[in-house]
C-alpha positions as CSV (number, residue, x, y, z in Angstrom):
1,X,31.7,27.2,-24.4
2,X,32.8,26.0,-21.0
3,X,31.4,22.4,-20.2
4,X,29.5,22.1,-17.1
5,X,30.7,21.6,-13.7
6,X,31.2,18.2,-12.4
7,X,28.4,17.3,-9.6
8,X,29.3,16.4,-6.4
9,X,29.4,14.0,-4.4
10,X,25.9,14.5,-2.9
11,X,24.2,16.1,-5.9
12,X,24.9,12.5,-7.3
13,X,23.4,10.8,-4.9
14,X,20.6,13.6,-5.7
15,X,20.3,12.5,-9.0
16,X,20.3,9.0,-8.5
17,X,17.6,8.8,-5.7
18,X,15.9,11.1,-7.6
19,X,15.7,8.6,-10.7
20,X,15.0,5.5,-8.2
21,X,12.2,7.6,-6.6
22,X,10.6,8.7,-9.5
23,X,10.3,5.5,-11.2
24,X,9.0,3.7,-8.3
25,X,6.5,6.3,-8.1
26,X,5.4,5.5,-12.0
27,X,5.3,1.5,-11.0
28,X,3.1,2.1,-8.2
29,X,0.5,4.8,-10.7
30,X,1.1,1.4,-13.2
31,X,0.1,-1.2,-11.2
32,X,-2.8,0.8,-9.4
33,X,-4.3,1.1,-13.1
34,X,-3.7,-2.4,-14.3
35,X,-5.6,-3.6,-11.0
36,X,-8.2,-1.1,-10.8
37,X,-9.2,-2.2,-14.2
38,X,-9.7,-5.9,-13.2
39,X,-11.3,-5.2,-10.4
40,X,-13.4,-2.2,-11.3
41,X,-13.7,-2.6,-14.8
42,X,-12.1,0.7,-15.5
43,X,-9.3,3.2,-14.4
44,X,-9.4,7.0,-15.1
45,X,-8.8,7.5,-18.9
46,X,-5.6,10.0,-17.6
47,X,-4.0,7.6,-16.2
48,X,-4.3,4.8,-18.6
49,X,-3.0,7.3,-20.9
50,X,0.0,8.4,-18.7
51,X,1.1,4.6,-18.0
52,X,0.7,3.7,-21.4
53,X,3.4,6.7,-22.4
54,X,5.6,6.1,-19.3
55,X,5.6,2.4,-19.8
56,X,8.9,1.9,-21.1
57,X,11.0,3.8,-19.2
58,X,9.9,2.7,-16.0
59,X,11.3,-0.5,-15.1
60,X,14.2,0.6,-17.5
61,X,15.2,3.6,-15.0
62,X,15.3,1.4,-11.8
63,X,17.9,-1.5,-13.5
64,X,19.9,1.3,-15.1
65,X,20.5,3.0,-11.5
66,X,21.3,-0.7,-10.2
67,X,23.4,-1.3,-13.0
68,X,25.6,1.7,-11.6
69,X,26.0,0.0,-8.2
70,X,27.9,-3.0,-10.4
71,X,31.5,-1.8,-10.1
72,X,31.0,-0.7,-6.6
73,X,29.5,-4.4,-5.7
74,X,32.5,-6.4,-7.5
75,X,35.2,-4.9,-5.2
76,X,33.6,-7.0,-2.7
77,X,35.3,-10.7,-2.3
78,X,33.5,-13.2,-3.9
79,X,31.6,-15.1,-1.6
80,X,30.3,-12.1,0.2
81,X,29.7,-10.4,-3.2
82,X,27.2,-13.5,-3.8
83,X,26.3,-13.6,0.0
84,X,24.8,-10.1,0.2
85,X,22.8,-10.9,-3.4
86,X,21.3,-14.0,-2.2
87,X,20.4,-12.1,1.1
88,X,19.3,-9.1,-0.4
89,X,17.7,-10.4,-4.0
90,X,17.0,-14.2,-4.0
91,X,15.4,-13.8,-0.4
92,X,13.0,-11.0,-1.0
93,X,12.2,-12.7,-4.4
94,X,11.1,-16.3,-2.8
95,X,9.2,-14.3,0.0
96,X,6.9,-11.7,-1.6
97,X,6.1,-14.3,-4.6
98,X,4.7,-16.7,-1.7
99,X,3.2,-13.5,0.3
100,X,1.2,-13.3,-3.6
101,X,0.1,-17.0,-3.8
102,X,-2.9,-16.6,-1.3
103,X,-4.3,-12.9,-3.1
104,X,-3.8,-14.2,-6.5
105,X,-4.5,-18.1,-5.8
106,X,-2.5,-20.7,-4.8
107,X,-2.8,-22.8,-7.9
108,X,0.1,-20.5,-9.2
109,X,2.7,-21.7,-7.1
110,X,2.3,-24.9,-9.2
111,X,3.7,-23.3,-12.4
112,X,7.5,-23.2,-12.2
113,X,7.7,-20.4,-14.9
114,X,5.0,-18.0,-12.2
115,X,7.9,-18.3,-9.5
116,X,10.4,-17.0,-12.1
117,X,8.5,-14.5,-14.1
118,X,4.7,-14.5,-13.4
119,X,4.8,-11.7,-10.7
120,X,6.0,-8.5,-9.9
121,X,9.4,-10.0,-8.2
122,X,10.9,-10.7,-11.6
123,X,12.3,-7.8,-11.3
124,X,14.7,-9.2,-8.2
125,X,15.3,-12.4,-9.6
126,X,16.9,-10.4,-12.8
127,X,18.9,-8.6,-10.8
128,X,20.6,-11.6,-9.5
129,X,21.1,-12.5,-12.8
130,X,22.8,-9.4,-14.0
131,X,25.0,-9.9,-10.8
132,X,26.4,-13.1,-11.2
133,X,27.0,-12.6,-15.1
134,X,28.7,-9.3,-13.8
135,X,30.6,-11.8,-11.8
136,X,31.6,-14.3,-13.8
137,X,32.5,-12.1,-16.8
138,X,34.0,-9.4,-14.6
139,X,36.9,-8.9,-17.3
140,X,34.5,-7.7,-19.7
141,X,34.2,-4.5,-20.3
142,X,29.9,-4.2,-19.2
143,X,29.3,-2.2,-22.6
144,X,29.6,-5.6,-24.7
145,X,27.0,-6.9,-22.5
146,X,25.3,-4.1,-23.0
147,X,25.8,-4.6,-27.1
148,X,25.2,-8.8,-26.2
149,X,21.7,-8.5,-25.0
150,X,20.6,-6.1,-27.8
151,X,22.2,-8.7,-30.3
152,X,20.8,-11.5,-28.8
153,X,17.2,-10.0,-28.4
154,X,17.2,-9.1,-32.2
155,X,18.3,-12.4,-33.3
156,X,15.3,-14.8,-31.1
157,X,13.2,-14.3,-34.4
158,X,15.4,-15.0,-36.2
159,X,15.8,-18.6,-34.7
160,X,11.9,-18.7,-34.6
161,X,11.3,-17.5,-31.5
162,X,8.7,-14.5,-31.2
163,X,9.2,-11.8,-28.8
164,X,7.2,-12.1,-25.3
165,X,7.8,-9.8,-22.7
166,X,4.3,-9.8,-21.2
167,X,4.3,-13.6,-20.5
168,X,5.5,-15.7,-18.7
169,X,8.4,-16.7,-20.4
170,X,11.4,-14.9,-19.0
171,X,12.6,-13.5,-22.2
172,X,12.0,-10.0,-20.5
173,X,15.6,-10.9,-18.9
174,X,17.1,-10.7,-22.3
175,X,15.6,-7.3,-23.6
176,X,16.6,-5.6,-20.0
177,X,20.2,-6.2,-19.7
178,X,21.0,-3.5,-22.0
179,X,19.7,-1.0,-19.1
180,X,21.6,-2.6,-16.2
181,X,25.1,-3.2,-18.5
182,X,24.5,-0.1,-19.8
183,X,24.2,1.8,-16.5
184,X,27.5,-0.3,-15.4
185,X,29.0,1.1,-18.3
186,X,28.3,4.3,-18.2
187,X,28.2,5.3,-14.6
188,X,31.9,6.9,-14.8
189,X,30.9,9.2,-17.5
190,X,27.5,10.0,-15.6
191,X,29.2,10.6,-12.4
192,X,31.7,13.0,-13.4
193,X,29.7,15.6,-15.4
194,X,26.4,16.4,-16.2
195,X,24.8,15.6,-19.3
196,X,25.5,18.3,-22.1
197,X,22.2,19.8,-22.9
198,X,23.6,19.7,-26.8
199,X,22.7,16.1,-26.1
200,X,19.7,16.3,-23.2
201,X,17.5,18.5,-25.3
202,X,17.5,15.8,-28.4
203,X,17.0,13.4,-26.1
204,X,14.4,14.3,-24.4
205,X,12.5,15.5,-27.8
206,X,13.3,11.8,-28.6
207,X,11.8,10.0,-25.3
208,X,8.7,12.7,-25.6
209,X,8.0,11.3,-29.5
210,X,7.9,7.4,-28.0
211,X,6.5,8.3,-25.2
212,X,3.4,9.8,-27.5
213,X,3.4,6.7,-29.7
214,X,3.4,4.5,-26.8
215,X,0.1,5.9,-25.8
216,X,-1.3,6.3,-29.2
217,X,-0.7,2.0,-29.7
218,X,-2.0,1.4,-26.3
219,X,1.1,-0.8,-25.8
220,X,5.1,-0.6,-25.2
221,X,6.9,0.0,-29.3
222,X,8.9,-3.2,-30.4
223,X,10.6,-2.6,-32.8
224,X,14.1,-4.9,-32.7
225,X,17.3,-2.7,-31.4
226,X,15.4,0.9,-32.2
227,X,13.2,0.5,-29.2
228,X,16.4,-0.5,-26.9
229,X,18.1,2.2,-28.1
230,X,15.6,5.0,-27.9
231,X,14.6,3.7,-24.6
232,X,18.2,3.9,-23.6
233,X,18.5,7.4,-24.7
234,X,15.3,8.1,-22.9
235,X,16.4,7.6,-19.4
236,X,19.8,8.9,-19.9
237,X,17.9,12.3,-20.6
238,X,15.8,11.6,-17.5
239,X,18.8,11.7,-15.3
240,X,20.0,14.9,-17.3
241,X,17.0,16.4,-16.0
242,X,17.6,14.8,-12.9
243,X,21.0,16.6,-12.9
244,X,19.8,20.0,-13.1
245,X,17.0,20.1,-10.8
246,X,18.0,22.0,-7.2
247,X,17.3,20.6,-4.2
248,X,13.9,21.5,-2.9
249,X,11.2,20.3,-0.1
250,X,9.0,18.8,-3.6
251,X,11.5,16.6,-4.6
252,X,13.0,15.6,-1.1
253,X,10.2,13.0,-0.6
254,X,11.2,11.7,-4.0
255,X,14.7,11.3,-3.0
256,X,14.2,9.6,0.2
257,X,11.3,7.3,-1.4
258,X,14.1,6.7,-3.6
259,X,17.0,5.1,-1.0
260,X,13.9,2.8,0.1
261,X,12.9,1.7,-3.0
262,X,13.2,-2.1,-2.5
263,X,10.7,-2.1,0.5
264,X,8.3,0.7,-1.7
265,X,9.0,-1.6,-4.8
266,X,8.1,-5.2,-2.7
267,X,5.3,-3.8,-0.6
268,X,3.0,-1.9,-3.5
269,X,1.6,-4.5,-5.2
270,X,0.2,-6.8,-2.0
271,X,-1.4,-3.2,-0.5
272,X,-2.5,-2.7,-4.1
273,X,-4.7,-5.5,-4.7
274,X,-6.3,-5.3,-1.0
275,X,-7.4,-1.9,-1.6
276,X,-9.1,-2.9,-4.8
277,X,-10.5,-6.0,-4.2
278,X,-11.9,-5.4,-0.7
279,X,-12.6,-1.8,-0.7
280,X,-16.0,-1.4,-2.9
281,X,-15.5,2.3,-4.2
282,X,-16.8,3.4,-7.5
283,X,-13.9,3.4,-10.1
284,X,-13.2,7.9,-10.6
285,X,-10.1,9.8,-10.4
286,X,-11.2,10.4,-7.2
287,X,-11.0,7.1,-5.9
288,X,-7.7,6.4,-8.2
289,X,-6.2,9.1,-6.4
290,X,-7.3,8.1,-3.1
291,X,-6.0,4.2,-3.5
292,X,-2.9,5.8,-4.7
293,X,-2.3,8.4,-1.6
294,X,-3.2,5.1,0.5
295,X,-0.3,2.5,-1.1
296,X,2.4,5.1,-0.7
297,X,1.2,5.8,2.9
298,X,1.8,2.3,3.3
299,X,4.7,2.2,1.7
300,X,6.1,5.0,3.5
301,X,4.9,3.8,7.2
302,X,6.9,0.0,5.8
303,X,10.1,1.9,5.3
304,X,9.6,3.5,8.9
305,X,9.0,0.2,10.5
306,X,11.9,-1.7,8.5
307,X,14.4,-1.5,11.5
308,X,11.8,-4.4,13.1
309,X,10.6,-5.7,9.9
310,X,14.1,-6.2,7.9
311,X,13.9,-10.1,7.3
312,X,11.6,-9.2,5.3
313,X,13.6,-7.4,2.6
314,X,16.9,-9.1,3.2
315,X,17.6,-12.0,5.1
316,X,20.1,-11.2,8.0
317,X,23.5,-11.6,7.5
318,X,25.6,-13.4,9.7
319,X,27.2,-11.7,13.0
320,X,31.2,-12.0,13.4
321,X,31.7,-14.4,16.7
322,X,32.5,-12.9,19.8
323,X,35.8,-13.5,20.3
324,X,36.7,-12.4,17.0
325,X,34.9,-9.0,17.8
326,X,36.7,-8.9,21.1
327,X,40.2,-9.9,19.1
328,X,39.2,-7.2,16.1
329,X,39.6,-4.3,19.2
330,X,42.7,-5.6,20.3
331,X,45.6,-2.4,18.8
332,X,47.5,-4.0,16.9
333,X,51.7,-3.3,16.9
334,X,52.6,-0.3,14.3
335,X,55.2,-3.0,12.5
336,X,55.0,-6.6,12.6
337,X,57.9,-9.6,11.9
338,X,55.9,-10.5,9.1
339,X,54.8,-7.8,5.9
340,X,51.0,-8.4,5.3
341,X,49.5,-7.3,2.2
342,X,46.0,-6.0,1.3
């Protein structure tokens, strides 16, 4: 039996914008739900259904395709490697948690452990995280990480400390590492052949049976190292699929929502709660799918605008001086007296 044929260089970037695309997609459906419900005392049973069974593979899918931009991101030296995540991750988390402190209240921004981990920009500030630990323990291989934050996660109760993912205790940065180390470590294997379907079909029978329980409990599964595991398995099957699909005009939105999936990811939420507070339509599938047409429309229109709007989703980095631009277009001699070394 032959193995399959190694994607190329742009079916990868296919597959991987694909991923990014569709799981922003399921945040935005998530969120729209959770607000909908406070704010119109109910969502449309479909959907609560669908986000319940989607809900842990969502946020899992988006760190494991940044956790294949790790290797890439350590070539750089070290002060720009830090440079462009302070610019790109710490910025965009300080400034979209203070755009939420005047639609949520601003008696959050007195609670140190809100900033951190009571909003949606958790999500950036673990990132950061994972990228300086990537940094600092660069000589390890990212699979023990991987195997670290599984360990680790297991053993809080163990030392008395119950599992809380939904508060606002940060232990959420613990249980997610697996998916960022574990897309470091795998993105070799991943980007030089597609996933056997000897091992995507399982799979995918596997992530359908959680998915299924996750909507029968009404609540993500937590059960200690199974559920990081099968939820690991999960999205590895989701790129599989990812893999396979052709190129077509359905799934070319997808794509390109997917390479502008910070300013879709920072800008939901904000457009989100507007809608539901301020617009007074009866809570229906109709009006579910209308709010939901709307945020993406806004999301795609903030992606349009972002050559004017950037500072808002990285701060700007800093321009070379002039005369060193001038000196960079001087040609330089084919040999020099001195041998210089890269």
């Amino acid at each position: 039996m032959n193995s399959p044929m190694p994607p190329s260089a742009s079916e990868r970037q296919h597959w991987m914008d694909l991923l990014r695309g569709g799981a922003i997609l399921l945040v935005i459906a998530h969120h729209l739900r959770l607000v909908q419900q406070v704010w119109d005392g109910s969502a449309p049973w479909a959907m609560v259904e669908l986000s319940e069974a989607l809900a842990p593979f969502r946020m899992p899918a988006l760190l494991f395709a940044s956790g294949m931009l790790l290797a890439r991101s350590l070539e750089k030296p070290t002060g720009r490697y830090l440079a462009g995540k302070v610019r790109s991750l710490l910025w965009p988390w300080l400034l979209w948690s203070a755009i939420m402190l005047p639609i949520l209240g601003w008696s959050n921004g007195a609670d140190p452990l809100w900033w951190i981990n009571g909003m949606y920009t958790w999500f950036l500030m673990a990132l950061f995280l994972y990228y300086v630990v990537g940094l600092l323990v660069r000589w390890v291989p990212p699979g023990w990480i991987a195997l670290a934050s599984v360990a680790v996660w297991t053993s809080l109760p163990l030392l008395g400390i119950e599992h809380e993912v939904g508060g606002p205790r940060p232990d959420k940065f613990v249980y997610y590492a697996v998916y960022f180390f574990a897309g470091a470590a795998l993105r070799n294997v991943l980007t030089a052949r597609m996933i056997p379907l000897a091992l995507l079909v399982p799979a995918l029978a596997l992530a359908v049976a959680w998915s299924l329980w996750a909507a029968r409990s009404d609540a993500e599964p937590s059960v200690p190292v199974v559920t990081q595991v099968v939820v690991l398995v999960s999205v590895i099957a989701a790129i599989g699929l990812a893999q396979r699909l052709p190129r077509m005009r359905l799934t070319r939105p997808v794509e390109w929502l997917g390479r502008h999936s910070i300013v879709a990811y920072l800008v939901h939420l904000p457009v989100i709660e507007v809608l539901c507070r301020h617009l007074d339509v009866p809570s229906s599938a109709a009006s579910y799918l209308l709010f939901y047409l709307m945020t993406i429309g806004i999301c795609v229109l903030a992606i349009l605008i972002r050559p004017t709007t950037g500072i808002l989703y990285a701060w700007p980095a800093r321009r070379p001086a002039p005369e060193h631009s001038e000196r960079a277009r001087v040609p330089r001699p084919a040999f020099s007296g001195a041998a210089t070394h890269r």
